[in-house]
mmCIF file of the N, C-alpha and C atoms, coordinates in Angstrom:
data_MODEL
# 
_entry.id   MODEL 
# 
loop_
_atom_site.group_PDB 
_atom_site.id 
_atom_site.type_symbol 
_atom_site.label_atom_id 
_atom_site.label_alt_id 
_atom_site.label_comp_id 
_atom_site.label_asym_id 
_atom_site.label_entity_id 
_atom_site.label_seq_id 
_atom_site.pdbx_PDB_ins_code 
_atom_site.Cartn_x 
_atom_site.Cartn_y 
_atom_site.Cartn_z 
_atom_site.occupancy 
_atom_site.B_iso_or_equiv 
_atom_site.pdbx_formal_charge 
_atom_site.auth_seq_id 
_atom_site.auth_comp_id 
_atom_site.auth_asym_id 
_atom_site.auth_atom_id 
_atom_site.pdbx_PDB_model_num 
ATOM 1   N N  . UNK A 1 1  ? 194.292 -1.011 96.392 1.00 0.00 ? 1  UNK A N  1 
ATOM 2   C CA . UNK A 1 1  ? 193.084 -0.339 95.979 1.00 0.00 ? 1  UNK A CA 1 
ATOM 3   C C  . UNK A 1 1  ? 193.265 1.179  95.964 1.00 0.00 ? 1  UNK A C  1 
ATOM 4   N N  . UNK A 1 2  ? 194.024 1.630  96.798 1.00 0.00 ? 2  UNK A N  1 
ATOM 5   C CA . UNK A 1 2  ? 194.008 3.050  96.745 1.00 0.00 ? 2  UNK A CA 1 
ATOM 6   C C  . UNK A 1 2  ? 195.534 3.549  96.013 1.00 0.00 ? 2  UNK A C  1 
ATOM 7   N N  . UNK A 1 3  ? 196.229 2.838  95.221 1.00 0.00 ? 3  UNK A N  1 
ATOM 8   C CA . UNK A 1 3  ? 197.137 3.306  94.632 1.00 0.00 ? 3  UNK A CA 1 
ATOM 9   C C  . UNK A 1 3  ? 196.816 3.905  93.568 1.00 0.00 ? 3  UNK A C  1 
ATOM 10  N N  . UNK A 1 4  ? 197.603 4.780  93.315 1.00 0.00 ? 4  UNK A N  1 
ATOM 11  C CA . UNK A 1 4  ? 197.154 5.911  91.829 1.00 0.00 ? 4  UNK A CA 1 
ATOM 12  C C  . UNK A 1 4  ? 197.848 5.354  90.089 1.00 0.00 ? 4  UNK A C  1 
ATOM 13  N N  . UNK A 1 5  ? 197.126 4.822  89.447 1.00 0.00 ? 5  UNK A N  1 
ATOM 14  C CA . UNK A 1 5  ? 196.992 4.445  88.358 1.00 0.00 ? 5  UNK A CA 1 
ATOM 15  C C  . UNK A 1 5  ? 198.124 5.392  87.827 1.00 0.00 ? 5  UNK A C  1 
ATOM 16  N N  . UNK A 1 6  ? 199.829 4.746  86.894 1.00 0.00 ? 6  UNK A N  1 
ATOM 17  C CA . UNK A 1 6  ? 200.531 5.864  86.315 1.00 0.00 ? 6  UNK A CA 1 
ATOM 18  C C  . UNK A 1 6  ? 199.723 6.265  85.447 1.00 0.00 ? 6  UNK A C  1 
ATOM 19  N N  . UNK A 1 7  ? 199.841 6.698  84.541 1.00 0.00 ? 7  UNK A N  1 
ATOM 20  C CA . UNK A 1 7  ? 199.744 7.247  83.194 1.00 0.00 ? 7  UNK A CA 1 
ATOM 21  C C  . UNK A 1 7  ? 200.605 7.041  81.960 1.00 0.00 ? 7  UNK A C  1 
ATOM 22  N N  . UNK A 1 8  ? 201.683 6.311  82.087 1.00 0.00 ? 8  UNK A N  1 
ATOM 23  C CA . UNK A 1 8  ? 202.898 5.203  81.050 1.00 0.00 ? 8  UNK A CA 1 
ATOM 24  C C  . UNK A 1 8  ? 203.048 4.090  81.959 1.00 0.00 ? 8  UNK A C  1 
ATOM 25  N N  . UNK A 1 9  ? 203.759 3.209  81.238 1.00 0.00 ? 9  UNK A N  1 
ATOM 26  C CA . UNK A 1 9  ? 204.367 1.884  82.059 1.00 0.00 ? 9  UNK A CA 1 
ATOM 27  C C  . UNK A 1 9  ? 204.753 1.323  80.943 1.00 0.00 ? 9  UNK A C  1 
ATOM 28  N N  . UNK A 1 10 ? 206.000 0.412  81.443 1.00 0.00 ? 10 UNK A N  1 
ATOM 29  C CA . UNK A 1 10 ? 206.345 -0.477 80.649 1.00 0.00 ? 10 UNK A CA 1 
ATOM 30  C C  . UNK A 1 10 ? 205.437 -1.825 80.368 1.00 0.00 ? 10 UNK A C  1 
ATOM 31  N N  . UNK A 1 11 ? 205.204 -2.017 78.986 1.00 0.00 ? 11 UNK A N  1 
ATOM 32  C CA . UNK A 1 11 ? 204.571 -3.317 78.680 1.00 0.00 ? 11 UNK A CA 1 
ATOM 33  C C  . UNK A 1 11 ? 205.176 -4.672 79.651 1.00 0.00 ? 11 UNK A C  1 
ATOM 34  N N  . UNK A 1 12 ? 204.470 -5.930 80.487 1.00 0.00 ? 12 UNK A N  1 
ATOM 35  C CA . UNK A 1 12 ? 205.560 -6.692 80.530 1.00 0.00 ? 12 UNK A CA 1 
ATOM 36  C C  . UNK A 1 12 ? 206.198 -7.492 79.408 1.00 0.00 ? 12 UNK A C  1 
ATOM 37  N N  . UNK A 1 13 ? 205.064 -7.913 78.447 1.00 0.00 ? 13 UNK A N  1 
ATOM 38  C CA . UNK A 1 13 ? 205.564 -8.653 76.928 1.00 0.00 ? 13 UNK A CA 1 
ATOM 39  C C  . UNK A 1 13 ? 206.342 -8.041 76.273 1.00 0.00 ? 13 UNK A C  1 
ATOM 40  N N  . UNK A 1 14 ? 206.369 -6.666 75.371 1.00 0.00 ? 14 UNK A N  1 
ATOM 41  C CA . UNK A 1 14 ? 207.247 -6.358 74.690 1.00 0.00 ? 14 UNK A CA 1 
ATOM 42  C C  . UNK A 1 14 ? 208.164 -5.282 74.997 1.00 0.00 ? 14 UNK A C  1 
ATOM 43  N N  . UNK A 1 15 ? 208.039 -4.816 76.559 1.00 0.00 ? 15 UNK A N  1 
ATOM 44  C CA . UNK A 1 15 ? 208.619 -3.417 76.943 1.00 0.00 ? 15 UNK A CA 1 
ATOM 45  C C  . UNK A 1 15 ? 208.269 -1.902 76.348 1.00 0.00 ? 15 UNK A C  1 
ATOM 46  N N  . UNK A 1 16 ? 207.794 -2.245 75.447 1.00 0.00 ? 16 UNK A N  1 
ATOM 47  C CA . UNK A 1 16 ? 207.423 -0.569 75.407 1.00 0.00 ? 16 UNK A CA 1 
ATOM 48  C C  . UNK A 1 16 ? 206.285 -0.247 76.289 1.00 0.00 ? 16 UNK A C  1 
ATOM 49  N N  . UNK A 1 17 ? 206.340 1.031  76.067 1.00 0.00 ? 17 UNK A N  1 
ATOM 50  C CA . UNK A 1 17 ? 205.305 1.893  77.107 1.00 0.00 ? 17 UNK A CA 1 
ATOM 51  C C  . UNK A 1 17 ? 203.985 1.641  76.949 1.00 0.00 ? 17 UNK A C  1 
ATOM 52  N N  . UNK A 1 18 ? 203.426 1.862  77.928 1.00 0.00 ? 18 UNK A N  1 
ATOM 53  C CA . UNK A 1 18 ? 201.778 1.288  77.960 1.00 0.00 ? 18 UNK A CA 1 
ATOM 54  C C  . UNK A 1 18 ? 201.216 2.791  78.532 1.00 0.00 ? 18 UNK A C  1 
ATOM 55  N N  . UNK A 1 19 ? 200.099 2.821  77.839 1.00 0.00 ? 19 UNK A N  1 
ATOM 56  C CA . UNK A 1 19 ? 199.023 3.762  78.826 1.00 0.00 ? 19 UNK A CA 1 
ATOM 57  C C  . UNK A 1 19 ? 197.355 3.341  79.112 1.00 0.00 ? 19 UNK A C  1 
ATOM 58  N N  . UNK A 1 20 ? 196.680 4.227  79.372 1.00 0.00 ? 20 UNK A N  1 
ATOM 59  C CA . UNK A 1 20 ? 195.344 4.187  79.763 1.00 0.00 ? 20 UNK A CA 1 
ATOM 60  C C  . UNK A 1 20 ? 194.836 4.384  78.125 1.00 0.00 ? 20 UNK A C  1 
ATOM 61  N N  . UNK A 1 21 ? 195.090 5.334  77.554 1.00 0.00 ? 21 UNK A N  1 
ATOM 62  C CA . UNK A 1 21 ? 194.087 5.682  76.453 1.00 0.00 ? 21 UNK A CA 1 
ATOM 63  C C  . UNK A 1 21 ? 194.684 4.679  74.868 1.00 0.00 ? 21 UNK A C  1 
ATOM 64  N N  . UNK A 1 22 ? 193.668 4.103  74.747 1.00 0.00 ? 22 UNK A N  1 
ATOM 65  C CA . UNK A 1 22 ? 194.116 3.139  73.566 1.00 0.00 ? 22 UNK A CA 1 
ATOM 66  C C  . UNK A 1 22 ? 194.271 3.717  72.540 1.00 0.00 ? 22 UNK A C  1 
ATOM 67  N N  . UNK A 1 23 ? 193.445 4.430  71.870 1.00 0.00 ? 23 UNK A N  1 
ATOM 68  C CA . UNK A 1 23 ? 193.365 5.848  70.744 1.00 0.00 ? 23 UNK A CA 1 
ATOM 69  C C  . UNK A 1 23 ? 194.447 6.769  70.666 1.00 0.00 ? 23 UNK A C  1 
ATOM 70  N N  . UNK A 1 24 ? 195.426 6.695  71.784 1.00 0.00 ? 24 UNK A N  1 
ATOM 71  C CA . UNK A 1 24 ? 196.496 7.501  71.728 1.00 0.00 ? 24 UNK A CA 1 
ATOM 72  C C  . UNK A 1 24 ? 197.949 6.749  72.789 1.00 0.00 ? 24 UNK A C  1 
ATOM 73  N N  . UNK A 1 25 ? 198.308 5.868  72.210 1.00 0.00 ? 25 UNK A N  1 
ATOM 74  C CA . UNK A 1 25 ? 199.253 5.517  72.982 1.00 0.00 ? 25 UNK A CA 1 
ATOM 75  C C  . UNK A 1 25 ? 200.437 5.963  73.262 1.00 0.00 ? 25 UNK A C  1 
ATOM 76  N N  . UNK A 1 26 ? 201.502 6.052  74.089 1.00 0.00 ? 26 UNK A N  1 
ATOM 77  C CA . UNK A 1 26 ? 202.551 6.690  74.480 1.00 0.00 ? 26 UNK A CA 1 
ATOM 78  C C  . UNK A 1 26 ? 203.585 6.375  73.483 1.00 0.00 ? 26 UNK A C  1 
ATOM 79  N N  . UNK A 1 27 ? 204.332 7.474  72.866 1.00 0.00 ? 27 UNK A N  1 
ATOM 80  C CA . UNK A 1 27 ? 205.290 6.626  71.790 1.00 0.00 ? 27 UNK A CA 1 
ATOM 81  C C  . UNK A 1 27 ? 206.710 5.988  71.957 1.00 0.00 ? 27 UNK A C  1 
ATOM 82  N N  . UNK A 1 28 ? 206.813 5.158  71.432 1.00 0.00 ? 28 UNK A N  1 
ATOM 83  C CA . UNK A 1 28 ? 207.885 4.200  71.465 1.00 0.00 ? 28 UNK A CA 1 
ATOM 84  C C  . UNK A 1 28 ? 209.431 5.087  71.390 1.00 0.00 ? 28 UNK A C  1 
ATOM 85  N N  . UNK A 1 29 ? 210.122 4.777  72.441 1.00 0.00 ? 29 UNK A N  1 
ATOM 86  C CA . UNK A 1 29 ? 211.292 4.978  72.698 1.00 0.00 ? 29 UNK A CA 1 
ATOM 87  C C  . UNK A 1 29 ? 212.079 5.346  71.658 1.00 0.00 ? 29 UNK A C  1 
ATOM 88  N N  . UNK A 1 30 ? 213.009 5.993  70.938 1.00 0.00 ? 30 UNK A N  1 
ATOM 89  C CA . UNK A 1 30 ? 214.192 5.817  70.393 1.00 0.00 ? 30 UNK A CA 1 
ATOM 90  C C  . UNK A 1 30 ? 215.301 5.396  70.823 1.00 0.00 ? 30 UNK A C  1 
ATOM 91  N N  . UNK A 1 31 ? 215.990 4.557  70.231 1.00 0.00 ? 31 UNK A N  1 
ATOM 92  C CA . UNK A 1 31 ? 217.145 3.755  70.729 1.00 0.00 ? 31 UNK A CA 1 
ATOM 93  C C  . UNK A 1 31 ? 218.122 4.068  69.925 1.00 0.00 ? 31 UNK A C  1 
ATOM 94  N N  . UNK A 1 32 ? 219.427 4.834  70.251 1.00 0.00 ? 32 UNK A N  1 
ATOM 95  C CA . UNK A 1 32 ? 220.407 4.841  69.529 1.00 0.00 ? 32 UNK A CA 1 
ATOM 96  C C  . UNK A 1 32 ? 221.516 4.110  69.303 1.00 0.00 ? 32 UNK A C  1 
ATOM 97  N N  . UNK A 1 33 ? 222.063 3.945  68.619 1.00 0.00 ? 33 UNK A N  1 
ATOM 98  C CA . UNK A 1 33 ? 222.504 2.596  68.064 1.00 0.00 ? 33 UNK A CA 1 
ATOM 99  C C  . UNK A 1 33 ? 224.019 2.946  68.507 1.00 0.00 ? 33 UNK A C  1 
ATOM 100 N N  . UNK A 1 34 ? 225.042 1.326  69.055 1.00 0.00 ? 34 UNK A N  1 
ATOM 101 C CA . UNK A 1 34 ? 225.694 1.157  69.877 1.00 0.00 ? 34 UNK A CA 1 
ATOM 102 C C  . UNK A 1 34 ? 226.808 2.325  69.450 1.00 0.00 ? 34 UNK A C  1 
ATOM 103 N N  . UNK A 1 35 ? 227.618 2.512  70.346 1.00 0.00 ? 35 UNK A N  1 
ATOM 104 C CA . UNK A 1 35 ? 228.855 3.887  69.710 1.00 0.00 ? 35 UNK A CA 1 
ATOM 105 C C  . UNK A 1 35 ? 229.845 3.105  70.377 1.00 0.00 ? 35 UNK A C  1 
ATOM 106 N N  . UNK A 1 36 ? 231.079 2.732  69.764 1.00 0.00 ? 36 UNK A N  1 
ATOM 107 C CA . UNK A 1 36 ? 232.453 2.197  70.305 1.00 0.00 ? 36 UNK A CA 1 
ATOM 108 C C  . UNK A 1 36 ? 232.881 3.738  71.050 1.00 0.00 ? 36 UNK A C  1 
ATOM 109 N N  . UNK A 1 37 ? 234.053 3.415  71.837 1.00 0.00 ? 37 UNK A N  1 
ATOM 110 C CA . UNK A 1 37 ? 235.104 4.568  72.631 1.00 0.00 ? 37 UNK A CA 1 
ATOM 111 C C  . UNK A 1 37 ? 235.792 5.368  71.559 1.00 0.00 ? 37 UNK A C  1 
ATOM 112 N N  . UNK A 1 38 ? 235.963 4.715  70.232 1.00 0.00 ? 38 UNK A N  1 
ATOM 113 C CA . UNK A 1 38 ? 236.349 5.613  69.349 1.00 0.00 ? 38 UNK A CA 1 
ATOM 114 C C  . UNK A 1 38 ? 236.038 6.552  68.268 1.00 0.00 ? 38 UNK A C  1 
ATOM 115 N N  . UNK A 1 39 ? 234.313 5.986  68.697 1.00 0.00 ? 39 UNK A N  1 
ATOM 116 C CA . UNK A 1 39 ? 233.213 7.273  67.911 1.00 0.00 ? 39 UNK A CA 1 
ATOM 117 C C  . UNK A 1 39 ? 232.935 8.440  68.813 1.00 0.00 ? 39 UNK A C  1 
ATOM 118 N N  . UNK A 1 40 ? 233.124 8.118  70.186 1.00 0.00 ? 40 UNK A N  1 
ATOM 119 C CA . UNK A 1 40 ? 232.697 8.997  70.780 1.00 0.00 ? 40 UNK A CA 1 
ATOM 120 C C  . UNK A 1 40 ? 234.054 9.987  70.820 1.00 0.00 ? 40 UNK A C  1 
ATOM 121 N N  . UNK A 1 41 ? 235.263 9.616  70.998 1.00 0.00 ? 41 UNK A N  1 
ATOM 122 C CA . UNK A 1 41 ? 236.474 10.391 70.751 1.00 0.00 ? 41 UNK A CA 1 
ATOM 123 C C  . UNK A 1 41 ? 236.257 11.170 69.648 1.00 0.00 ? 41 UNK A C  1 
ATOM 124 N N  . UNK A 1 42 ? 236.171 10.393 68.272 1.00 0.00 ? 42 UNK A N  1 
ATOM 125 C CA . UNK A 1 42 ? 235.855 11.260 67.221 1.00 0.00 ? 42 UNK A CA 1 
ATOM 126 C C  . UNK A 1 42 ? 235.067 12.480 67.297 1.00 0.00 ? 42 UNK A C  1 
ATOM 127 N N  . UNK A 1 43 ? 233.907 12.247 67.677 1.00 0.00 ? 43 UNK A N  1 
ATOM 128 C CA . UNK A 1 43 ? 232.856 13.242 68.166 1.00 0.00 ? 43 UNK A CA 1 
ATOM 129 C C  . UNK A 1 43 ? 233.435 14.782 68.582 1.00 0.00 ? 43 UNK A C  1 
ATOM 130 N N  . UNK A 1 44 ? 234.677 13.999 69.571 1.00 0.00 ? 44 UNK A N  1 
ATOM 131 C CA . UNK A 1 44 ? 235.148 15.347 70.653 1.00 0.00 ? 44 UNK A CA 1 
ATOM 132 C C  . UNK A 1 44 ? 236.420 16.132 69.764 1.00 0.00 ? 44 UNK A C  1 
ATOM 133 N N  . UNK A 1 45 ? 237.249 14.862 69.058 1.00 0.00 ? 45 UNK A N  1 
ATOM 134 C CA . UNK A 1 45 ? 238.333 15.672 68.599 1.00 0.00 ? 45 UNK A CA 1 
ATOM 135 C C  . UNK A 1 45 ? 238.476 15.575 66.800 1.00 0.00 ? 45 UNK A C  1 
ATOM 136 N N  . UNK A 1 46 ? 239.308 16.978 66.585 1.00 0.00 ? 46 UNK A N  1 
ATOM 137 C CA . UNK A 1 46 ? 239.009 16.411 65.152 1.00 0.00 ? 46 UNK A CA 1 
ATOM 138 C C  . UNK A 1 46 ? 241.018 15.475 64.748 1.00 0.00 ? 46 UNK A C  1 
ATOM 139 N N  . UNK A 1 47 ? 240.777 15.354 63.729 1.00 0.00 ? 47 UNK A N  1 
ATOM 140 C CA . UNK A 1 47 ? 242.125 14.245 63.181 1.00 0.00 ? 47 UNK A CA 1 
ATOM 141 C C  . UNK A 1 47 ? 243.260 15.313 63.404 1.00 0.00 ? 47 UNK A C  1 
ATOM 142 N N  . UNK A 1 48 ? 243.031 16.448 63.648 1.00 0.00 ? 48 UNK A N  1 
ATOM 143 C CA . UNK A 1 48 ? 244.202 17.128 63.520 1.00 0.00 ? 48 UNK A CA 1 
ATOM 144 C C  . UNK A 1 48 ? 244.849 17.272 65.317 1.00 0.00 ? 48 UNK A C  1 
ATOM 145 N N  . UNK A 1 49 ? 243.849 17.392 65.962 1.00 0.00 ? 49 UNK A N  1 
ATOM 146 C CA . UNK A 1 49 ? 244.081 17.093 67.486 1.00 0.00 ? 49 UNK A CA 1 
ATOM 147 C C  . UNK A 1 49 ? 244.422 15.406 68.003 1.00 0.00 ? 49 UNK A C  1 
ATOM 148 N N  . UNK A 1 50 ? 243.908 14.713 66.960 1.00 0.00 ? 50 UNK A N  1 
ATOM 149 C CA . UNK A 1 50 ? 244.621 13.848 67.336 1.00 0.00 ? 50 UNK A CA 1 
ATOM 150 C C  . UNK A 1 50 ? 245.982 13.054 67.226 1.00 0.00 ? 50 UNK A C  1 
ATOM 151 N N  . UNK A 1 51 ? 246.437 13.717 65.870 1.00 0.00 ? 51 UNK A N  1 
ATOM 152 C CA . UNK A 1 51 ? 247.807 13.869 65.576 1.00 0.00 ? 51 UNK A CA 1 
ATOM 153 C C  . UNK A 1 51 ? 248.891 14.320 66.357 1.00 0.00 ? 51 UNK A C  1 
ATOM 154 N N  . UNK A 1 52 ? 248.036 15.575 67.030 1.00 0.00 ? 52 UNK A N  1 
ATOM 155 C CA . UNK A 1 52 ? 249.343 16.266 67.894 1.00 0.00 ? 52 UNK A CA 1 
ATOM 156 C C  . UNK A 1 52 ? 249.342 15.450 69.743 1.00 0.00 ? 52 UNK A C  1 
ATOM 157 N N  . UNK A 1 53 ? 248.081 14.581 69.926 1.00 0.00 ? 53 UNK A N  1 
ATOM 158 C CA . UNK A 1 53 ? 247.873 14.251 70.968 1.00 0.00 ? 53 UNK A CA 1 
ATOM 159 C C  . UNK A 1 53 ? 249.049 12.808 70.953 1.00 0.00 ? 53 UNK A C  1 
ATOM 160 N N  . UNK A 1 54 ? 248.973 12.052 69.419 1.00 0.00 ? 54 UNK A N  1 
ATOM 161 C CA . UNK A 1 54 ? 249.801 11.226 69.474 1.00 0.00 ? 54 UNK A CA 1 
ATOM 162 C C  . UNK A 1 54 ? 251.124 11.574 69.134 1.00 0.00 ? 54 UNK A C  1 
ATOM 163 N N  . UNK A 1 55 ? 251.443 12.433 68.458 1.00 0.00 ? 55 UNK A N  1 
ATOM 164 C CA . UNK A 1 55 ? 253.064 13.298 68.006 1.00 0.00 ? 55 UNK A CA 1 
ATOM 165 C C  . UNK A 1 55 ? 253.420 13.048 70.061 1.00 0.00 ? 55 UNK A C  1 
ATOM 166 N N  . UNK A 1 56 ? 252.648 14.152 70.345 1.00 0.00 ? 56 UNK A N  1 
ATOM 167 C CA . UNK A 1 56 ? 253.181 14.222 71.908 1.00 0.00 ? 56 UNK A CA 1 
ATOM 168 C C  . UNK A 1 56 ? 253.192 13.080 72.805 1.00 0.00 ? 56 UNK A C  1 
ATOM 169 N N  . UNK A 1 57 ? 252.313 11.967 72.412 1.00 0.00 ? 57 UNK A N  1 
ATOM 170 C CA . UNK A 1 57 ? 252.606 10.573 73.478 1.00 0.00 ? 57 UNK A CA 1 
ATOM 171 C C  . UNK A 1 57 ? 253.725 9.722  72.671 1.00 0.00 ? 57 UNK A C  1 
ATOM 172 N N  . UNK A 1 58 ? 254.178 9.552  72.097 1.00 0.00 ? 58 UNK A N  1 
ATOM 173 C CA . UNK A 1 58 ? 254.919 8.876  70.880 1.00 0.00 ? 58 UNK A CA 1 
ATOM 174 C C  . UNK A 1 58 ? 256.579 9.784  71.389 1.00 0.00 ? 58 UNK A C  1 
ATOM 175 N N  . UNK A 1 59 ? 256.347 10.944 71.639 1.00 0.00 ? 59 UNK A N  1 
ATOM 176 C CA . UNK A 1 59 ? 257.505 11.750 72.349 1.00 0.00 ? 59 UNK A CA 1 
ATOM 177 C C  . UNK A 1 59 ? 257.831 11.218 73.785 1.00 0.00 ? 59 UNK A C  1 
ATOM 178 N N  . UNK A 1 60 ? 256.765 11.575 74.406 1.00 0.00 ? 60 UNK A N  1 
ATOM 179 C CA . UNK A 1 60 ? 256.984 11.163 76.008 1.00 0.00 ? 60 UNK A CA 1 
ATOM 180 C C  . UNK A 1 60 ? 257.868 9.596  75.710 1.00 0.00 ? 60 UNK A C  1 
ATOM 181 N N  . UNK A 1 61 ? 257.191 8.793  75.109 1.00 0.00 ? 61 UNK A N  1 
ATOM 182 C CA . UNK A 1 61 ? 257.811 7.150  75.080 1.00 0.00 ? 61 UNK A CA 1 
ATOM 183 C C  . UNK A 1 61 ? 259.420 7.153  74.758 1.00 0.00 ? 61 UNK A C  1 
ATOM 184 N N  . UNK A 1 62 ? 259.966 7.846  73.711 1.00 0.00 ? 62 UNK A N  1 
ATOM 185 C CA . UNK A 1 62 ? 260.983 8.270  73.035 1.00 0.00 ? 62 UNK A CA 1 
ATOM 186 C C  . UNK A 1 62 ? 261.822 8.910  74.129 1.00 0.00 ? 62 UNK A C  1 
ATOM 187 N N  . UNK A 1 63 ? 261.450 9.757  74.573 1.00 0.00 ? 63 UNK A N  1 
ATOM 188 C CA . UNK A 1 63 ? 262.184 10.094 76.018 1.00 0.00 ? 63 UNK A CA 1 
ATOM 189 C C  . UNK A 1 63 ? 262.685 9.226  77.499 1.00 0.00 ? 63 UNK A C  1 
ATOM 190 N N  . UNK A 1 64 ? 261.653 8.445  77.764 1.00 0.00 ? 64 UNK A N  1 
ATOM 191 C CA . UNK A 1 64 ? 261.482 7.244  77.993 1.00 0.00 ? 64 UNK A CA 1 
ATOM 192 C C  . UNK A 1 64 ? 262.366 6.512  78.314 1.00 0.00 ? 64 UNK A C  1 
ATOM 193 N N  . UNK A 1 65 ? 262.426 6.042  76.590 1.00 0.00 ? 65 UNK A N  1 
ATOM 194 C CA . UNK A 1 65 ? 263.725 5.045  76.143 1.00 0.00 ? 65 UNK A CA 1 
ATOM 195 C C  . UNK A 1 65 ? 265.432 5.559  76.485 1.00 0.00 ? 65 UNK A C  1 
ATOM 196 N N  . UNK A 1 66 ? 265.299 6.841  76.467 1.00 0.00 ? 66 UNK A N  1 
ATOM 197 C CA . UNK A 1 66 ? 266.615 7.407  76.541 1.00 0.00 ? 66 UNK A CA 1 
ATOM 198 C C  . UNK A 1 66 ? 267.029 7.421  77.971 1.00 0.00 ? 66 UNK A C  1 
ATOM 199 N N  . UNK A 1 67 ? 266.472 7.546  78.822 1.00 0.00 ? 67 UNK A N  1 
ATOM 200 C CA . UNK A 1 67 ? 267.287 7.134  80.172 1.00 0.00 ? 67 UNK A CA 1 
ATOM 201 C C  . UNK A 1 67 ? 267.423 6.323  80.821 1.00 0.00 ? 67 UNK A C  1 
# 
């Protein structure tokens, strides 16, 4: 009885947000859509950094082999 009413909440039926005022409801989430490990790499490096990142691991291996 004496707990304080939030002001959002999650729906339990469809999960989005719920409020008090019906005339103005809280708006629905954006959800961004799934990203593999190699979009997010992309993101960070461009093709030319990744050339020299593999030139240089492709070396280390090559070295590697030789002893």
């Amino acid at each position: 009885m004496d707990a304080e009413i939030p002001d959002e909440w999650d729906c339990p039926r469809c999960g989005l947000p719920g409020g008090q005022d019906e005339k103005n409801p809280p708006a629905a989430p954006r959800t961004e859509p799934y990203k593999t490990h190699l979009a997010y790499v992309k993101e960070r490096r461009s093709d030319a950094d990744g050339e020299a990142i593999l030139a240089e691991a492709l070396e280390r291996l090559r070295q590697r082999r030789e002893i």
